[in-house]
Structures are given as structure tokens and as C-alpha cells.
N, C-alpha and C positions, 0 to 999 in steps of 0.2 A: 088570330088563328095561325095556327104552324104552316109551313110554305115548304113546300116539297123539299128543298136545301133541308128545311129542320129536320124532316123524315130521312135523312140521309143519318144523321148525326143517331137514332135507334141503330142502326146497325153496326155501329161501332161501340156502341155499350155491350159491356162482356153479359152473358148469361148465366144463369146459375149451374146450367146443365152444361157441362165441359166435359169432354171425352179427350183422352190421348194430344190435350194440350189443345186442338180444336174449339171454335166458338160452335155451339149447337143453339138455336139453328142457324144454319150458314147463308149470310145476307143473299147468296145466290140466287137461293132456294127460297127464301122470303119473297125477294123480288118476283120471280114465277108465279108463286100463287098469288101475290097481291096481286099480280097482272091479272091471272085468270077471275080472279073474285070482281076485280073492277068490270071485266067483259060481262061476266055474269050479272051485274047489275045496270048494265045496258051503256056503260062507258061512260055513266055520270061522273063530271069533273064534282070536287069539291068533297073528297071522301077517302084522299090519299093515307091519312093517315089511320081511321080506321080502319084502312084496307090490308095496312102493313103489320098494325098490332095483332088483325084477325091473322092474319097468315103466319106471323111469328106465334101465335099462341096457339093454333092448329099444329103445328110444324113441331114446337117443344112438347104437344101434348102425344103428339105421333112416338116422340123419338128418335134416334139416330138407326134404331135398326129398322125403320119402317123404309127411310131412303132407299135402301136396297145396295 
């Protein structure tokens, strides 16, 4: 099973969706909502990387003009 170090290493994989030389979406911003997604399912450990694929695929399916 991946170890939150592995879940580091998605976010330094480029995207297919690139704007103005920028990675979309921006680990920042992954990070946030994997957070909020994890609070939302009550802080269970053990689902980090689910958490992060969810939010990066939420995140690309938004797009860059959704960020604001």
C-alpha cells in the first residue's frame, strides 16, 4: 500500500491539462480539497491516496477557470 511520501510523488507528475506553462491542477489546491474530502469522511486514516486522486480529478474536471 502507497505511504503518504508515495502520495507526494502524484503531484509532481505533469498533467495533461497545462495552461500558460503551469501544472493544472496545482498540488496546492489538491492538497485542500483532499483535506476537506478526508474531514468529510470523518478523518479516517487509511485513504490518503484516494483522497488525493478524488481531488485531483474534481479539480481537472473543474478547470483552471473555475479557481477564480
Amino acid at each position: 500500500m502507497p505511504s503518504v511520501a508515495d502520495n507526494a510523488n502524484v503531484a509532481n507528475r505533469p498533467t495533461d491539462s497545462q495552461e500558460g506553462g503551469e501544472r493544472w491542477p496545482p498540488p496546492g489546491k489538491v492538497s485542500e480539497l483532499a483535506y476537506q474530502l478526508w474531514c468529510e469522511r470523518g478523518q479516517q486514516d487509511g485513504h490518503a491516496e484516494a483522497d488525493w486522486c478524488r481531488a485531483q480529478k474534481q479539480l481537472a474536471d473543474q478547470g483552471p477557470e473555475a479557481a477564480g
